[in-house]
C-alpha positions as CSV (number, residue, x, y, z in Angstrom):
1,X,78.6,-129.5,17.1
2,X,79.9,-132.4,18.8
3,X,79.8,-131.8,22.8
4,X,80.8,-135.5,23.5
5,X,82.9,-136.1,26.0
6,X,84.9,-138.8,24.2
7,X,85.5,-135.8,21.6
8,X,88.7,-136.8,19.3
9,X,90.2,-133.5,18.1
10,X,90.7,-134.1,14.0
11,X,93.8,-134.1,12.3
12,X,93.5,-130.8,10.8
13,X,90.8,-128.5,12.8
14,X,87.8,-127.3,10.4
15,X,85.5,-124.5,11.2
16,X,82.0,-125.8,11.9
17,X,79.3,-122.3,10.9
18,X,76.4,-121.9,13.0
19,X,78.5,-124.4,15.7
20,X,76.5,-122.1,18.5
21,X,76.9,-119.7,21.3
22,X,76.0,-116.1,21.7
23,X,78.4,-115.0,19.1
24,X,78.3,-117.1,16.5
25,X,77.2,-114.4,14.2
26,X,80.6,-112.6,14.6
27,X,83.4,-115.2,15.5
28,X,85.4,-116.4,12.5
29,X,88.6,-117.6,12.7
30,X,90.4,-115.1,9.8
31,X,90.8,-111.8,10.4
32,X,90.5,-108.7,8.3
33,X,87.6,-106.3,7.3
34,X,84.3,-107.8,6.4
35,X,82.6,-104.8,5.0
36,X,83.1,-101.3,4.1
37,X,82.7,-98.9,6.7
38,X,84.2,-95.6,7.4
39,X,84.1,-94.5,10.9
40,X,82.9,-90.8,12.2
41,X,84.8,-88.3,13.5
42,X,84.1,-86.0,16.0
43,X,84.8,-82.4,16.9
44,X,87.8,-83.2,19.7
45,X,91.5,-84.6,19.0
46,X,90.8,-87.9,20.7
47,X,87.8,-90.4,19.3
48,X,86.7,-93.7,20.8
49,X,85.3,-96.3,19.4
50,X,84.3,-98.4,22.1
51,X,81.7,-100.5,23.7
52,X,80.6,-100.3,27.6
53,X,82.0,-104.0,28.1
54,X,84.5,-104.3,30.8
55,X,87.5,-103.4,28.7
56,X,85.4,-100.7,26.8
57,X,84.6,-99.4,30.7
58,X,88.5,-98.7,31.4
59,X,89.4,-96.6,29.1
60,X,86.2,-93.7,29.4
61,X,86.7,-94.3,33.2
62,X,90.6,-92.6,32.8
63,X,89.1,-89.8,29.9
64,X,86.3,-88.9,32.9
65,X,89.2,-89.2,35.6
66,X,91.5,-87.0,34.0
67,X,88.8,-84.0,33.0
68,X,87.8,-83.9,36.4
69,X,91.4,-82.9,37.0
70,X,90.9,-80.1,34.1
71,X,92.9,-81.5,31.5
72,X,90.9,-80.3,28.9
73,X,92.5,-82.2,26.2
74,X,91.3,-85.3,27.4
75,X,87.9,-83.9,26.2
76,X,86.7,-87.2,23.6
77,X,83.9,-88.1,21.3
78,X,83.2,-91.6,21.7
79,X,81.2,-93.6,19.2
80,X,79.4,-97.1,20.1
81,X,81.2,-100.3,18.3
82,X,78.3,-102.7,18.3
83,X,80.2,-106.2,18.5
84,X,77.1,-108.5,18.5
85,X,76.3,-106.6,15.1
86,X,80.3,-107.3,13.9
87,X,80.8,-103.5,13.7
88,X,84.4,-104.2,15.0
89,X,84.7,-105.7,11.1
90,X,83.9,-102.6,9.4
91,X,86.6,-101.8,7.3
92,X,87.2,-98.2,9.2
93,X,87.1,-100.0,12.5
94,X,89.9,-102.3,11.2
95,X,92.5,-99.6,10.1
96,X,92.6,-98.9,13.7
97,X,92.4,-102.1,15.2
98,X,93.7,-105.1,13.0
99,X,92.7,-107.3,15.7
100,X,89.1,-106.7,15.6
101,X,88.5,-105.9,19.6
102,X,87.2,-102.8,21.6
103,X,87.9,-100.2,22.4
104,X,90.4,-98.7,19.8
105,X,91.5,-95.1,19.7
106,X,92.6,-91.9,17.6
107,X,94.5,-88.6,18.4
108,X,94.4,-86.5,16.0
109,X,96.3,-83.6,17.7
110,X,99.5,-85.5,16.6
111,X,100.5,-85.3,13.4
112,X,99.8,-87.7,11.6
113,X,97.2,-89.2,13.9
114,X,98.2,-91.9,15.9
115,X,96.1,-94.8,16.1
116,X,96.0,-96.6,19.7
117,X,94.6,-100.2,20.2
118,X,93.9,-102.8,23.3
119,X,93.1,-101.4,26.1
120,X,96.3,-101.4,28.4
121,X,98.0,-99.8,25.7
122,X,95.5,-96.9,25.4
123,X,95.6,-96.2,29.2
124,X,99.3,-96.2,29.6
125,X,99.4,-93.7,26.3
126,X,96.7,-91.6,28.1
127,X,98.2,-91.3,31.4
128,X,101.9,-90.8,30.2
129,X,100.1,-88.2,27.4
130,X,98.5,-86.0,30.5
131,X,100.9,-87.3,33.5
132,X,98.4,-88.5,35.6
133,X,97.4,-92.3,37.4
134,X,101.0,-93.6,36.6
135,X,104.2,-93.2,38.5
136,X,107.1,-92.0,36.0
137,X,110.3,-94.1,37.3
138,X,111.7,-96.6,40.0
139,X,109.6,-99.0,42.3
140,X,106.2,-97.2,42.0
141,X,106.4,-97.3,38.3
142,X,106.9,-100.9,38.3
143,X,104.5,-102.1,40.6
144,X,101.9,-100.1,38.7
145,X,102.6,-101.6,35.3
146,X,102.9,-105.4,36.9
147,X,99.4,-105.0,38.0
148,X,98.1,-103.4,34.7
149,X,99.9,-106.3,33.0
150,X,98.4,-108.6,35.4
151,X,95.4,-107.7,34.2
152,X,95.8,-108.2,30.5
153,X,97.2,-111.4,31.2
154,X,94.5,-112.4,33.8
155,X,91.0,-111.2,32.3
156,X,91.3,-113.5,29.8
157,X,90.3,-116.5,31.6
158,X,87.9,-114.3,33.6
159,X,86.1,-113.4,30.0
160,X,87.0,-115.6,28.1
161,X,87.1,-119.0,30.2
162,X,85.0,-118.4,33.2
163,X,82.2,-115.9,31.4
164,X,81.9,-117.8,28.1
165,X,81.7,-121.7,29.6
166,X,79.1,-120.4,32.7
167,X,77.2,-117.8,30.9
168,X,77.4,-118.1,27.1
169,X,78.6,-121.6,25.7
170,X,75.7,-123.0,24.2
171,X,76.2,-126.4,26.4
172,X,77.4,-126.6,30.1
173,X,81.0,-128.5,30.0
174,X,81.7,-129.5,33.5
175,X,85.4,-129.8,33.4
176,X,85.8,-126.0,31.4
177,X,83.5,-124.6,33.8
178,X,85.4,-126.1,36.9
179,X,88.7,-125.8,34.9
180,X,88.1,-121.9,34.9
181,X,86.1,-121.2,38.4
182,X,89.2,-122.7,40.0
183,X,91.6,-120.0,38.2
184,X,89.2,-117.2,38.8
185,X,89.0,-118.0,42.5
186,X,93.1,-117.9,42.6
187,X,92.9,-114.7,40.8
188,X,90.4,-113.0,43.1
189,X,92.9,-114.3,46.4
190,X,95.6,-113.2,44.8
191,X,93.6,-109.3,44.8
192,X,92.3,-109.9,48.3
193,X,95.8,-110.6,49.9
194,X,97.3,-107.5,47.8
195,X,94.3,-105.9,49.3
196,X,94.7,-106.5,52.8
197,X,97.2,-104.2,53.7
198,X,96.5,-101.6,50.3
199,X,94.0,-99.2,50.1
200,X,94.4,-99.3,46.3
201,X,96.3,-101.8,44.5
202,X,99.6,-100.5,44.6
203,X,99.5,-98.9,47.8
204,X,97.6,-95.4,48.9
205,X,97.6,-93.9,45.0
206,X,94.5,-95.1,42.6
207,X,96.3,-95.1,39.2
208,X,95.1,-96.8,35.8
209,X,95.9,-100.0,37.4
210,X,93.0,-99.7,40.0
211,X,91.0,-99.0,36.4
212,X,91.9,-101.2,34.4
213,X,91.4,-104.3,37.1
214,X,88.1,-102.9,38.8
215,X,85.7,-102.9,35.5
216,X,86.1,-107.0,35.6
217,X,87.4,-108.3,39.2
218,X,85.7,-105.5,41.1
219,X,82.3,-106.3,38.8
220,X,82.8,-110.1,39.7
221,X,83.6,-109.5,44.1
222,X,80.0,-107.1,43.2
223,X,78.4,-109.4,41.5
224,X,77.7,-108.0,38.5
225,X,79.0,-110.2,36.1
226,X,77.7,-113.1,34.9
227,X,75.2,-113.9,37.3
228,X,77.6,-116.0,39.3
229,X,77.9,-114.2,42.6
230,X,76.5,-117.1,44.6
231,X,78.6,-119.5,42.3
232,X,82.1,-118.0,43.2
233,X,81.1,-117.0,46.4
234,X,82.1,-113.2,45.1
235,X,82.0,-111.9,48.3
236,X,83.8,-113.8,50.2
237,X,86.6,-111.8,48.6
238,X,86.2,-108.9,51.3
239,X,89.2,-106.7,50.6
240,X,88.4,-107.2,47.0
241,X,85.1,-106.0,47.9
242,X,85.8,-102.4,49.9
243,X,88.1,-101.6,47.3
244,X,85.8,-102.4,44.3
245,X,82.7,-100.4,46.0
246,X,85.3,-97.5,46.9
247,X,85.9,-96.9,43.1
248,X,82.7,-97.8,42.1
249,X,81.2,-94.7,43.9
250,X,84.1,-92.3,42.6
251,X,81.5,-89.7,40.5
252,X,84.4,-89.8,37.3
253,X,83.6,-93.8,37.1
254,X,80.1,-93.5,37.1
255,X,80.2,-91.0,34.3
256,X,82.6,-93.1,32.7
257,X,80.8,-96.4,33.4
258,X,77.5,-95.1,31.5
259,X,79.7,-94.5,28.3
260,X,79.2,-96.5,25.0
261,X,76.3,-98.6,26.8
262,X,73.3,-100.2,24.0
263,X,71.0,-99.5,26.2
264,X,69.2,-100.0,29.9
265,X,69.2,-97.1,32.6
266,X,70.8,-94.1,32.0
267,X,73.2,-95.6,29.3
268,X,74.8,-92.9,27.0
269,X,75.2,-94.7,23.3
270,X,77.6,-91.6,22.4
271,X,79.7,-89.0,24.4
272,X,80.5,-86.0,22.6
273,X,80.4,-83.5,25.7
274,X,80.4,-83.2,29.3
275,X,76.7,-82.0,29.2
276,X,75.6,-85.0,27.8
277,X,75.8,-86.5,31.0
278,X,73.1,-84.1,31.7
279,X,70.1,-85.1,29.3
């Protein structure tokens, strides 16, 4: 691995194995299934296969949000994806997801089944399936899709940039790490001015934009992600903050935050029923 700073990228780029990092067991640049693997099937229409990761987190935190409602089709089994062990290449994973990536999503009460992947998409197909946490028409609509876009757009260089260059890349780059604080920071103003005069994102109604944004940027102002809380002065961010720790006591998200987690606490590998919460 060359980490020099007077790096020259090559003419033609050439993957370097074993170049480091905390997943350089399962990043490859082709895609595709590496092995053969069907996936299991459980007793309700919809199936997850997921991981309790921050984009794994939105989806169960909608499926517990909209059975506390009573919608009892939003009943799931959810299955644990284990990325660090390249389940996502498994060749049943795959027919859902071409892209590889958590969480990915059957319902098989349509026929034929309907395969669902990345995560905005699975929300907006849950909450327009059950009508519930998204405005149908007009302004409302609109705002709450620019913020759930926001976030597909934004997390990226939350995850990807910030997370991977602080807490993961094998050596500390100075100009990545700074490159990506400095856009992180933006991001979290841009949440604490929108905050200031919301109680929830779009205005007095938590929808599956409020999800979908809290399991990373309300993690980061509660510093719980990647140990940088004193870094990025997380909570600073005081808007960002209330909201955040309003949602995070919701009973729904903490059900739905325990979901698909490897291990540690009271972390639920599988979810096939409501009374699994209970053991």
């Amino acid at each position: 691995m060359n980490d020099s700073s007077d790096y020259t990228p090559p003419r033609v780029w050439q993957w370097e194995r074993g170049n480091g990092g905390r997943f350089e067991n399962t990043n490859r640049p082709t895609a595709g299934a590496t092995h053969d693997k069907v996936l299991p099937v459980g007793k309700h229409p919809l199936q997850l296969y997921s991981l309790g990761t921050p984009n794994g987190v939105k989806v169960t935190i909608l499926l517990e949000e909209l059975l506390a409602l009573g919608h009892e089709g939003a009943e799931y089994d959810a299955w644990l994806i284990d990325i660090g062990q390249g389940d996502q290449f498994g060749s049943g994973f795959v027919e859902i997801n071409p892209n590889s990536k958590i969480p990915a999503m059957m319902d098989h009460s349509t026929t034929p089944p309907t395969r669902i992947f990345e995560s905005g998409a699975i929300m907006l197909y849950l909450a327009e399936k059950f009508g519930e946490f998204v405005p149908t028409s007009g302004a409302a609509r609109a705002e709450c899709l620019s913020w759930l876009f926001w976030q597909m757009g934004s997390a990226p260089y939350l995850g990807g940039g910030f997370g991977h260059f602080y807490a993961y890349a094998p050596v500390k780059i100075k100009y990545a790490i700074d490159r990506y604080t400095m856009e992180v920071k933006r991001q979290l103003d841009v949440l604490d001015k929108n905050l200031a005069s919301r109680r929830y994102l779009c205005g007095d109604d938590y929808n599956i934009a409020d999800m979908s944004v809290y399991p990373w940027y309300g993690a980061l102002a509660q510093g719980r992600l990647y140990g940088s809380e004193e870094f990025i002065e997380s909570k600073s961010y005081t808007n960002v903050l209330r909201w955040a720790t309003e949602i995070h006591e919701r009973p729904q998200v903490a059900r739905g935050r325990r979901v698909n987690r490897a291990g540690g606490g009271n972390a639920m590998r599988e979810r096939h029923d409501a009374s699994d919460f209970d053991q």
